[in-house]
N, C-alpha and C positions, 0 to 999 in steps of 0.2 A: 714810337709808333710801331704797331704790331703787322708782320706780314703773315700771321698765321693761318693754314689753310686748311680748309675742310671737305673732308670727299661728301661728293654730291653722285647722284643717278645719274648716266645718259641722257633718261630721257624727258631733264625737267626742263622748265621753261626760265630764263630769266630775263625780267627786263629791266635795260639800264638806261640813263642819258647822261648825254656830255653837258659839261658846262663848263666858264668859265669867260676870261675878258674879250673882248676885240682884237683881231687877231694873235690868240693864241696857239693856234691852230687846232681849232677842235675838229674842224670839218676833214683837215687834213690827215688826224690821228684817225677821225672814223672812217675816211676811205684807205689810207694803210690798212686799218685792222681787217676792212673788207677784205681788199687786195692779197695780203699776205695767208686771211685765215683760207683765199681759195673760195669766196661767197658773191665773185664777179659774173657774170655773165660773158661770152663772149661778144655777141654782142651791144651792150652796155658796151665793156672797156676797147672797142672799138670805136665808137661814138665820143668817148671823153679823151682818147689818146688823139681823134680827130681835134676835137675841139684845143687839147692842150698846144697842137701844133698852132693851129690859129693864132694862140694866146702869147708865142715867142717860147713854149718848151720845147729844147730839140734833142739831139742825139738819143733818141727813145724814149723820154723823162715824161712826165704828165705831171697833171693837176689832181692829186688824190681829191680833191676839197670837191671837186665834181661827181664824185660817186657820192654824194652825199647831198647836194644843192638841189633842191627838189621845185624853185622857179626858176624859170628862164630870168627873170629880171632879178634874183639873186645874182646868178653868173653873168650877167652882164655890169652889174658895179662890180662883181668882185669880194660880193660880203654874202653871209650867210642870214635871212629875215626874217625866216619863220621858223618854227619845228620840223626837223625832216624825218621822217620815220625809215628805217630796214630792217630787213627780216634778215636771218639767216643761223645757220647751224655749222656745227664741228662736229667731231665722231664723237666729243662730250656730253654736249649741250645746243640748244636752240635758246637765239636768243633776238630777242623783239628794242631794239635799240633806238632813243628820239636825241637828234642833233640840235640842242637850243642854242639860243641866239644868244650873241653877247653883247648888243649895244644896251644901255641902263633901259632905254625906252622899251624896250620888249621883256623887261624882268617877268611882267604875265605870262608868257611864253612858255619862260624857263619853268615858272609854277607849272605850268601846264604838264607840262614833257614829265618833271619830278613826281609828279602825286601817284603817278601807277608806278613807279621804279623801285625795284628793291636794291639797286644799286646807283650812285651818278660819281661816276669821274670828273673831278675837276681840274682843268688845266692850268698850268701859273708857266707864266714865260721868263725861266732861268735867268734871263740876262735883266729883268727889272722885277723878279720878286710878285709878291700879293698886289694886288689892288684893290681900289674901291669896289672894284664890282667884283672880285674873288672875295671880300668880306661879304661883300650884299648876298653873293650867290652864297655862300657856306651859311651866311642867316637863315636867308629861305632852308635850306637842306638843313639845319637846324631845327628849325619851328615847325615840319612839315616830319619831324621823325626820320627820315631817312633812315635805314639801318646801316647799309656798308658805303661807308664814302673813303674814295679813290683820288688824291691825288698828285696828277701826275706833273711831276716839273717839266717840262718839254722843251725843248730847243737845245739838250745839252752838246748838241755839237758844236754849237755855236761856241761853248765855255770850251773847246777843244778838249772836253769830256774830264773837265779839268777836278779831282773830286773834292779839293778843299774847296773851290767857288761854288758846287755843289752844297756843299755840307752848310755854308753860308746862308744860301735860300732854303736850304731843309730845316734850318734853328727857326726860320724870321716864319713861315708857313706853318710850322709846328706851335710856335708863338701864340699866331692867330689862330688855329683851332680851339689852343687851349681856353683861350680869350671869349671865343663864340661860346665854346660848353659843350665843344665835340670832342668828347672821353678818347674813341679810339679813330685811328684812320689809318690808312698805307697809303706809304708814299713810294711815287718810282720814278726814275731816272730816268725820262724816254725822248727819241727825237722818231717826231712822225714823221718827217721828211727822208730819213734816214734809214727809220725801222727798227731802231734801237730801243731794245727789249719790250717792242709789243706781241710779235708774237711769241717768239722765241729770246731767253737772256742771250745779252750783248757782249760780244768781247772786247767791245771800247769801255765798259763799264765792270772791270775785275772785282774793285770796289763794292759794288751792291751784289748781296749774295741772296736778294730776294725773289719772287715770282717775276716774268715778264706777267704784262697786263693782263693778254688773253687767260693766262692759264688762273691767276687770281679770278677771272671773270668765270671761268670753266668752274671753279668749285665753291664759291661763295654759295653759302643755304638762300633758295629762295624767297620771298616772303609767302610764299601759300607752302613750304615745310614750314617756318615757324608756326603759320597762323597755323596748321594743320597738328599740329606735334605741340604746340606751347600756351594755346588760345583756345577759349572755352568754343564749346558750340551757337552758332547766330546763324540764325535766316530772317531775309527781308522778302517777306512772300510779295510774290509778283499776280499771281492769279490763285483762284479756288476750282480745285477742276470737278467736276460731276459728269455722269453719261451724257455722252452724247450721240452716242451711235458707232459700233466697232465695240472691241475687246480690250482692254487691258491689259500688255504683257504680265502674265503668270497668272492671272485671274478667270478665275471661272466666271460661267453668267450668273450665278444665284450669288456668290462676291459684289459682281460687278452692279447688279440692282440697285446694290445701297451704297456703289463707290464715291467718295469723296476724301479731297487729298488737297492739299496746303502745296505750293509749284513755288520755287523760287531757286536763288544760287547760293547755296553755302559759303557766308561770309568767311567764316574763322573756325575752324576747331572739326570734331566730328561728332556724331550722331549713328547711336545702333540701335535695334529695337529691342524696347522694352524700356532705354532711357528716358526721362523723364524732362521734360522743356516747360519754362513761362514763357505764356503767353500774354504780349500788351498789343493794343491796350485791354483785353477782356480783365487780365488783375486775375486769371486762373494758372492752376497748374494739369497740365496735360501727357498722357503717355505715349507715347511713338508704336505705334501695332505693325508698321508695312512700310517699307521706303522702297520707291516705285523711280525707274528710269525709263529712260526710251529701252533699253534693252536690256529690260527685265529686273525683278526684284533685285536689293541687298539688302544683309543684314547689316552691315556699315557703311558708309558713305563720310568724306569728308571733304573742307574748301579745295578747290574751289568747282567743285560738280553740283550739276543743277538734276536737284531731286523733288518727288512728290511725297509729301510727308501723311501716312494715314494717322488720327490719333484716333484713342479710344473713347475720349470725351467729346460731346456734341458742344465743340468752341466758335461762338462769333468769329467767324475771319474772313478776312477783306485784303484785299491788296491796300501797303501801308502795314501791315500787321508785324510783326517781330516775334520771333520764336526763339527762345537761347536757353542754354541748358541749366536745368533750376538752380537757383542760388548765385545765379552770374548776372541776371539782366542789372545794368546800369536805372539809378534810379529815377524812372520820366520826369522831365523837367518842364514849365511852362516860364522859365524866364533862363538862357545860356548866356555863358561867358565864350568868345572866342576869338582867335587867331584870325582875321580875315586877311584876304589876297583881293582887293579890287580888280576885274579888267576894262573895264572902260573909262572913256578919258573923261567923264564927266565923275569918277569915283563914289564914294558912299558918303551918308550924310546921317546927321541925326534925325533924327524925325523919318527917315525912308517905310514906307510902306512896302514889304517885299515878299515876295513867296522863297519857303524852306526846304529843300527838297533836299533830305538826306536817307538814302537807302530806298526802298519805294514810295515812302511817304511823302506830301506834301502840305506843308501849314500853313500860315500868314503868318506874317513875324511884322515887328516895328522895331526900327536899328537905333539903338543909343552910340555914338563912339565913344569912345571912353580915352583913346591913348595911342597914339604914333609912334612906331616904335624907332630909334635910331639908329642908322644902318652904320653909323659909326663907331657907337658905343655898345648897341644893343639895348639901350637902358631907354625906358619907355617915358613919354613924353605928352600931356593935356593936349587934346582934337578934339574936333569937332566933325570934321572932316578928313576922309583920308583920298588920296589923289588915285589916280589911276595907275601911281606903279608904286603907291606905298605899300607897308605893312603895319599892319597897328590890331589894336584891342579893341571891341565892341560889346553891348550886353543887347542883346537878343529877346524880348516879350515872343511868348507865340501864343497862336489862338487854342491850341491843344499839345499836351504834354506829349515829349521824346524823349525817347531813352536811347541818347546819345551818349556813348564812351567815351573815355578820354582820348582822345588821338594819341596822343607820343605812347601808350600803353598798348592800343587795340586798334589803330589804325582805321582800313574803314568805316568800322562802327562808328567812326566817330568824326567823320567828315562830312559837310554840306554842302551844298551851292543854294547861294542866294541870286534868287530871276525874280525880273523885273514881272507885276503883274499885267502890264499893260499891253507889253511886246512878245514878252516870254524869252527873250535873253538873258543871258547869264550875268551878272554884274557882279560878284563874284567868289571865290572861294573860300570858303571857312572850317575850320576845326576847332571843336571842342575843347579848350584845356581849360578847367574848371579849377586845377588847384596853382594856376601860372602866379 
């Protein structure tokens, strides 16, 4: 396993989530990481040091898992049930962090928290190794592309920081990564209770000469540097904007008479003027004249900033539309293969009627399942039906062609949600992989 690090900006964003089994202490690793990184509030950590005395902590000690527990009725059993979200920053880095749930019943959750994360730590508890749900969860982070996965053994105090019972659970963890089809990962030695090398390396742990966690979390590449630096250019236009009355930064009025501009957020990649972009569905190719912001012209822009694209061609466009830069668009499809995440407990079915909403666009589609996948084996399995916390294989009819990307390649481009037509909820998540 590789701990190798890479410098990143101060001032980039990254988002991560935890996961991993029933108490393994994810909530407690992300209130240390608060606590230590200095992202507490006074008082917040007056309120939870209250609370912790309540709880039987004393001689000053608290309940880290409370800066994190974001219901009342979470802390009152004592388990963490939903996604919790926090914000917060170091003189590195800001970073937007979701605490998933570990019970099996809430694997949608965990989906949830993972799909915007360019990082997710996963937890395994030193004294009993992987489990069921450390496999299911590293499937999901598997089939969802994750890029940097984290994870962390925790509770080595508990092994009296012992390193060959370490290195035991590091072979059997290792094992299974390689098992799922996760190439690279870091692994680290940490007790969140303890504080051992999350923020700072440990001197219980001489042993491991690799990053503590935070400072891994401080220089991991984003996924908007990759997509911005590695990923062709894509926009999913959101509106067509024309006069409406006022001025256009950097725009004159006799400009302005005949202004019209393509408004959306730059999925992947960048975009200068005078590059050249396909546009679907028109089936044309268009030139870029003027990229327009709230505050004023550029001549480049790239993900993830939301720009007005002027082209020189008079192109059909509509919200729904796609623009990416020529020779890259994915080619539109009216029948997809994919990956689905059920969230409701009545699951997906063959024959479902549903709407497709991937990027601004929205189609009809009709669900074939195709295969359920094994959260034991990984190795996929005849459905019909997939449950409300499965994962399985689908083929997708839509009423009008997308040019949906492959996910594990291109990431958003190539993600969906399947909603219900009737209610307009979400039932559930799907990605693209067309050559699975």
């Amino acid at each position: 396993m590789t701990t190798t690090q890479t410098t990143t900006q101060a001032t980039t964003l990254l988002r991560f989530a935890t996961a991993g089994s029933v108490d393994d202490g994810k909530s407690t690793l992300v209130g240390r990481l608060l606590h230590d990184a200095k992202a507490i509030l006074a008082d917040q950590l007056e309120s939870v040091t209250r609370t912790s005395r309540e709880r039987g902590f004393l001689g000053g000690e608290f309940d880290f898992a409370l800066l994190t527990d974001g219901l009342r009725a979470e802390r009152e059993q004592g388990i963490t049930i939903d996604v919790a979200y926090r914000y917060f920053s170091t003189d590195r880095r800001s970073f937007i962090l979701a605490d998933c749930p570990g019970h099996v019943q809430y694997t949608r959750n965990m989906v949830t928290g993972a799909t915007t994360a360019d990082a997710v730590v996963v937890l395994v508890d030193a004294r009993g190794g992987a489990t069921e749900q450390t496999r299911r969860h590293l499937t999901v982070i598997h089939r969802l592309g994750i890029r940097h996965v984290i994870l962390a053994i925790n509770k080595i105090d508990l092994l009296g920081y012992d390193h060959t019972a370490y290195a035991q659970v590091e072979a059997e963890v290792e094992a299974l990564t390689r098992d799922i089809g996760i190439e690279t990962a870091h692994l680290i030695p940490v007790s969140a209770l303890a504080g051992d090398n999350i923020v700072e390396p440990s001197d219980n742990t001489p042993w491991y000469r690799g990053p503590a966690l935070l400072e891994l979390l401080e220089t991991l590449p984003s996924t908007e540097q990759d997509t911005a630096d590695l990923e062709p250019f894509r926009l999913d236009v959101q509106t067509v904007l024309r006069p409406q009355g006022g001025l256009a930064p950097g725009l004159d009025p006799e400009e302005f008479r005949d202004y019209r501009a393509v408004a959306g957020q730059i999925t992947s990649g960048r975009i200068s003027v005078g590059d050249e972009v396909d546009v679907h569905p028109a089936g044309l190719t268009a030139t870029v004249i003027g990229i327009d912001t709230a505050d004023g012209p550029l001549e480049t822009a790239s993900a993830p900033q939301s720009v007005a694209l002027r082209l020189a061609e008079d192109v059909d466009t509509a919200r729904g539309t796609v623009l990416a830069a020529a020779g890259t668009l994915p080619t539109p499809r009216r029948s997809i293969r994919a990956e689905v995440f059920p969230f409701t407990a009545d699951g997906l079915w063959t024959g479902d009627r549903v709407l497709i909403k991937a990027g601004t666009a929205t189609v009809k589609g009709i669900v074939a399942i195709a295969a359920r996948r094994s959260l034991e084996t990984s190795a996929l399995e005849d459905a019909e039906v997939l449950a409300g916390n499965d994962i399985g294989v689908a083929e997708i009819r839509l009423s009008a062609p997308l040019p949906l990307a492959d996910y594990r390649d291109h990431g958003r481009s190539g993600g969906f949600l399947v909603i219900d037509p009737q209610t307009g909820g979400t039932l559930a998540a799907g990605i693209h992989t067309p050559a699975d």
